[in-house]
N, C-alpha and C positions, 0 to 999 in steps of 0.2 A: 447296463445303462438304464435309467429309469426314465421314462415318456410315461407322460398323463398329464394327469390333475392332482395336486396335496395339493390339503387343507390340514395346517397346525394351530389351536386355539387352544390360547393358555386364559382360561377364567380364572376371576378373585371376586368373593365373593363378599362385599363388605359388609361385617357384623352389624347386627341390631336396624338394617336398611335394606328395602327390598332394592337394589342394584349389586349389578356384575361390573366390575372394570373387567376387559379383555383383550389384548393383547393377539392381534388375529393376524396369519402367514400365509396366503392361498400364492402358492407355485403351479404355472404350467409349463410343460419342457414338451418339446417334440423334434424328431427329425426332419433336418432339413437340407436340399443339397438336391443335383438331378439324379443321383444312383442311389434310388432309396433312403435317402438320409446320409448316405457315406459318401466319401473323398478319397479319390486315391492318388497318394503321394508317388514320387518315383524317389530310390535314393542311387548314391553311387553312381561313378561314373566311367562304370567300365573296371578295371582292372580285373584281381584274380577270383572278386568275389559279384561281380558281371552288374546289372541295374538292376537294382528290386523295387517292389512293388509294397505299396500299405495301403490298404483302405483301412479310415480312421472316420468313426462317425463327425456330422457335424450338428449340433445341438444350437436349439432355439429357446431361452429360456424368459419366461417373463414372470416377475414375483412382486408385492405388493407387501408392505406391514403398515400394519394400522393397528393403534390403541384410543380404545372405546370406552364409557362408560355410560350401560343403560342400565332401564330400568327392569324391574323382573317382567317378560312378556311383552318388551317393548323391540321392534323389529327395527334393524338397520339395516341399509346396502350398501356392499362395498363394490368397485367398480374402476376397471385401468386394466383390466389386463387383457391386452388384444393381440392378436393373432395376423398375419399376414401370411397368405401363402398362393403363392404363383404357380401352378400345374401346365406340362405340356404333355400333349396327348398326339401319339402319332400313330393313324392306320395307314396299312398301306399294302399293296400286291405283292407276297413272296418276292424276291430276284428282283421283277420290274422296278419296286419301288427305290431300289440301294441302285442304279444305274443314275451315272453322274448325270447331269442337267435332263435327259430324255425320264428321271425318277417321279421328278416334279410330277408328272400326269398322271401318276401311277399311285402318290401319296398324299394324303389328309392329314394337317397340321391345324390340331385345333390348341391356343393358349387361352387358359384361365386365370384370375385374379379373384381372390378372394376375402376377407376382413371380416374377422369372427372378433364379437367384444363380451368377455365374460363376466356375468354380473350376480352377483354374491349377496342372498338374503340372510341375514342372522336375528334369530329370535330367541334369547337366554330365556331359560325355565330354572327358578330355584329350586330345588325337590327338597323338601323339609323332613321326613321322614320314609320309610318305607311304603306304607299304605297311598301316601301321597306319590313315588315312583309306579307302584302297581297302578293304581287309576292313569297315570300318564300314559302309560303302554297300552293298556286296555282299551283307549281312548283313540291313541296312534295307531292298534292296529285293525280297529273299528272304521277308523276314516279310508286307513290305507283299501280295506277290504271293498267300501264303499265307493271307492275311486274307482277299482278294476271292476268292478260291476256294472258301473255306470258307462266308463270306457267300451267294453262287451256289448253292453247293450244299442251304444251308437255304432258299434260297426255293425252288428247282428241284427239288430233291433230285437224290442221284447219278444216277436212273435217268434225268430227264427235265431233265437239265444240258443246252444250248444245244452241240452241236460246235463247233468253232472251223473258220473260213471258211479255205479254203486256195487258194490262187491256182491254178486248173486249168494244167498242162504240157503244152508241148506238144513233138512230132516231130520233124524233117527225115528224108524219105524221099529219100537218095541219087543223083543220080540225075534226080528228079522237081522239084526247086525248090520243093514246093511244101511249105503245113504240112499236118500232119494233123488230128484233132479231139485232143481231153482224154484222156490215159490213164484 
């Protein structure tokens, strides 16, 4: 069973004009249910093959299609697809807390509610060539690299930022065969 996030995007690229029509599928699926996501059925009713038992997952799914046509570099958001999910959280004292009504005193019932809404930026790039894909990347892994730098430095700060590990070098003394220690 598959739980996450897909995202399916079918671009078309219209000749001789810088636009993409796009045809976009963002799917989220998750378990949901009080025993981890799963259900347990009972079947039969007794005879020679006695009651059985199924846990069968139970699935939450929420998907969206949408067809677009922008421009090359021009950003859209897509947006609908939410999430509901109710948590029950129970502590409680070994033994004391499973004692019929005298358990109450012994156990913490906390219920949560929660509504998550996921929102979808899409920014089409036409790549016209190779050399124009290489700059794209170089460019994307430029910023990427710039981000976690930046990131590091607000939790670290510049002065107490982590050095970066560098593999110690070493020698050959002429002569001697042998190595020496770490410059």
């Amino acid at each position: 069973m598959q739980v996450g996030f897909q995202l399916l995007m079918i671009p078309h690229v219209i000749p001789d004009r810088d636009q993409v029509i796009m045809t976009i599928i963002p799917q989220q699926r998750s378990l949901v249910g009080e025993d981890d996501g799963f259900r347990t059925f009972t079947t039969g009713v007794g005879g020679t093959q006695g009651v059985q038992t199924i846990q069968l997952p139970q699935e939450q799914s929420s998907t969206v299609v949408t067809n677009m046509k922008l421009d090359n570099g021009q950003t859209a958001l897509i947006g609908g697809l939410l999430q509901d999910s109710d948590s029950l959280t129970v502590n409680k004292v070994p033994f004391l807390g499973d004692i019929p009504i005298l358990g109450y005193l012994f156990r913490d019932e906390h219920r949560s509610k929660t509504k998550g809404n996921l929102v979808i930026f899409v920014t089409p790039t036409i790549v016209r060539d190779t050399q124009h894909m290489r700059d794209l990347v170089v460019n994307e892994l430029r910023d990427r690299q710039d981000r976690i730098e930046s990131e590091l430095n607000d939790i670290y700060g510049a002065a107490g930022a982590p050095t970066p590990v560098t593999a110690p070098t070493t020698t050959t003394t002429k002569g001697s065969g042998g190595l020496t220690g770490p410059k």
